[in-house]
N, C-alpha and C positions, 0 to 999 in steps of 0.2 A: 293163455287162451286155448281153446278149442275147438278144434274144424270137423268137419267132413268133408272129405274130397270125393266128388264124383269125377274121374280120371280116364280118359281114352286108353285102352288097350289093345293094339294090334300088333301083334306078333312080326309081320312083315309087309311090303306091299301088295301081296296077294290074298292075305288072311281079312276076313269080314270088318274084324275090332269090334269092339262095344265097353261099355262105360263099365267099372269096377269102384265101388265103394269101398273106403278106408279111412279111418277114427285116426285124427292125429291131433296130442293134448299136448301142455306143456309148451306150446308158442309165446315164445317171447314176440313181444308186438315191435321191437327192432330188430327180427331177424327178416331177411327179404324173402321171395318170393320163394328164389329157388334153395334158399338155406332151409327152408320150410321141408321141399322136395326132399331136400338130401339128410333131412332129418327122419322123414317117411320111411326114404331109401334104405337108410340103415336099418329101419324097422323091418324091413320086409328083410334084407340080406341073414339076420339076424332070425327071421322064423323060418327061412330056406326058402324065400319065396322070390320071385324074379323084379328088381328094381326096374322103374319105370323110367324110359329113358328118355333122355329132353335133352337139345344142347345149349351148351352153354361155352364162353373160354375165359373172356377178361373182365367178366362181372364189375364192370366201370360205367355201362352203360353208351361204350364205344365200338365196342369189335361189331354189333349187330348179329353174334348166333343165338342168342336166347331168342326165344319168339314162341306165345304161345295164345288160344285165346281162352280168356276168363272171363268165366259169366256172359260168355256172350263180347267182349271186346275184348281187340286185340291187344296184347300185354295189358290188359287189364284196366280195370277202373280211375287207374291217374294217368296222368300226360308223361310218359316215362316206358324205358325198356322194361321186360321184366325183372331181370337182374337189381333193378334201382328198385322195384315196387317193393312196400313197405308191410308185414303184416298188420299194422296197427291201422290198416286203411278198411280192416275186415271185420265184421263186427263179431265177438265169440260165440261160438254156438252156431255158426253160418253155414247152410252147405256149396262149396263152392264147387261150379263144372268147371274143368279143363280142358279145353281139346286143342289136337296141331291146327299149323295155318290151313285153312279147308278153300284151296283151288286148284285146278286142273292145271296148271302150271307147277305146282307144288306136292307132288304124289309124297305121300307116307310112306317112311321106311319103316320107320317103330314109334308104338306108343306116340311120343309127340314130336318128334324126329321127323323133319319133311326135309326134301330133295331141293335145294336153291337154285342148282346150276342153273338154271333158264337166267337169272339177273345175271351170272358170271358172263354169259353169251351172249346176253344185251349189250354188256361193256365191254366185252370185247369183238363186238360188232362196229367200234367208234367211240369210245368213252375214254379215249386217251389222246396224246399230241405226238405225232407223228414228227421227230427232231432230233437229230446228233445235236445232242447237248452237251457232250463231254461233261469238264466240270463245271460246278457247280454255277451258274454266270452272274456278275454283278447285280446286288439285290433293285438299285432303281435303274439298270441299264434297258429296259423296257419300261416305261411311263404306261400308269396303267391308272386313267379318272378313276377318283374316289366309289361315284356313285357305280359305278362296273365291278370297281373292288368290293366290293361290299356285297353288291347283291351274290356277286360268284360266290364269297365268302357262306352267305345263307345258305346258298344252295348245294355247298359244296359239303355242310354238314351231313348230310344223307350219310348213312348208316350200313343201307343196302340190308335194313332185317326185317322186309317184306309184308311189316304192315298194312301197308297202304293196299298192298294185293289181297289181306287176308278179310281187310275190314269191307274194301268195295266187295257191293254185291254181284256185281261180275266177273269179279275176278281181276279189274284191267291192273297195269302194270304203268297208264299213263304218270303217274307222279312221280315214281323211281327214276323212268325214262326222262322225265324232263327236267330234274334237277339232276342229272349226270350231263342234259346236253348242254342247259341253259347256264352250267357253271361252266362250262368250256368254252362255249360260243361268244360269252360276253367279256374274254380275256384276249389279247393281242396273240396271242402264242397260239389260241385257237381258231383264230381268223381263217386259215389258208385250208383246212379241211372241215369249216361250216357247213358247208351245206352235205358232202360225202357222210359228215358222221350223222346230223337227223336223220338223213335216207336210211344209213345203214345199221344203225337202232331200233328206230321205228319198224322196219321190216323185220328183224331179228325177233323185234317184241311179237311181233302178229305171227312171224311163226312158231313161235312158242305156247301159242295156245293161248293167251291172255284174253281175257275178254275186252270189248267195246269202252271205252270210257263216257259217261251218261251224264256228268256233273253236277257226281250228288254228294259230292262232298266227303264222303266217308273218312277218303284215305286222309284225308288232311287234318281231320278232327283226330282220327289214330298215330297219325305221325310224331313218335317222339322227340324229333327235333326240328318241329316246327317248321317243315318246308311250306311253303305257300299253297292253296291253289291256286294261284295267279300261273303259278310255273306252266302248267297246265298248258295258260293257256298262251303261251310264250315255246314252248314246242309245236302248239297248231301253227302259231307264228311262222317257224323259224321252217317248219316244215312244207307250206305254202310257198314262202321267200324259194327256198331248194326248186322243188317242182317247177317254179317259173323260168329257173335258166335252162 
């Protein structure tokens, strides 16, 4: 098969960028997204011309650095990281846009290379359990209800590759945030800094520039692993619960 890519190209965070067209043939319809890229890539190394740079590490669909938006949605047209999307989901002959994630929390470094840390300094605002654990402690020597097991479990998928910030249209960061808080808070181990970590999230998120969350569903429809919007609204919860002591 056959593309056209229309592709964001900015040289750095202070350069304009604008889109750049490129003819790329020979797609096999079970290469992924970014096998695609690195098919281009060689094309361009190969006529002396500068590859387009995107991250990527464990192309498992796990680590969360791939992240890019296609066509208009974030990692693209299926419910999946970019690394898992499939060519054969493109029709041939297609022109497809590329661009990075596009929020003020997320400045461009290159091409489609954007700046995460704002989620590192979310979670590490409170997205961990505060415990000399030493080693490793007997697996049921905390009892921990199924139904608490499980939801922590959902929420504890997050990824942290910032869809949900790319696809809302304001940018917010509430869904990230609240399945980092609502997988800890609904665990015995995270009981005793409850209410300290939504405080200290939540505020990390708003200085980071994120925008408002409007509940329009976006991030949750882009999420490729299925976090809730319920989560949402389980951090207004838990953040309320806080504020009252």
């Amino acid at each position: 098969m056959n593309l056209t890519l229309r592709i964001w190209r900015q040289a750095g965070p202070d350069d304009p960028g604008g889109f750049s067209t490129y003819q790329v043939g020979d797609i096999s319809p079970d290469m992924s997204f970014l096998e695609m890229l690195d098919t281009l890539n060689e094309t361009l190394v190969l006529r002396g011309e500068e590859p387009v740079a995107f991250d990527h590490d464990c192309r498992e669909g796990i680590c969360g650095a791939c992240g890019m938006v296609i066509d208009g949605q974030a990692h693209g047209p299926q419910p999946t990281t970019t690394c898992q999307l499939h060519m054969r989901h493109f029709e041939d002959g297609a022109t497809v846009d590329v661009e990075p994630w596009r929020a003020a929390a997320f400045p461009v470094v290159k091409d489609l290379v954007v700046d995460r840390s704002a989620l590192d300094r979310v979670i590490g605002a409170g997205g961990y359990i505060t415990a000399p654990t030493g080693s490793a402690p007997e697996a049921h020597a905390t009892p921990v209800p199924k139904e608490a097991a499980d939801a922590a479990f959902e929420h504890a998928a997050c990824i942290g590759c910032g869809a949900c910030v790319a696809a809302c249209p304001n940018g917010s960061a509430m869904l990230f945030t609240a399945a980092k808080v609502v997988h800890l808070n609904l665990l015995p181990q995270g009981a005793p800094e409850r209410s300290s970590r939504v405080r200290g999230m939540v505020g990390a998120m708003d200085a980071e520039e994120f925008g408002g969350c409007t509940n329009t569903g976006e991030c949750a429809t882009a999420c490729p692993k299925g976090i809730p919007l319920s989560a949402i609204s389980a951090l207004n919860r838990e953040f309320l619960r806080s504020s009252l002591k």
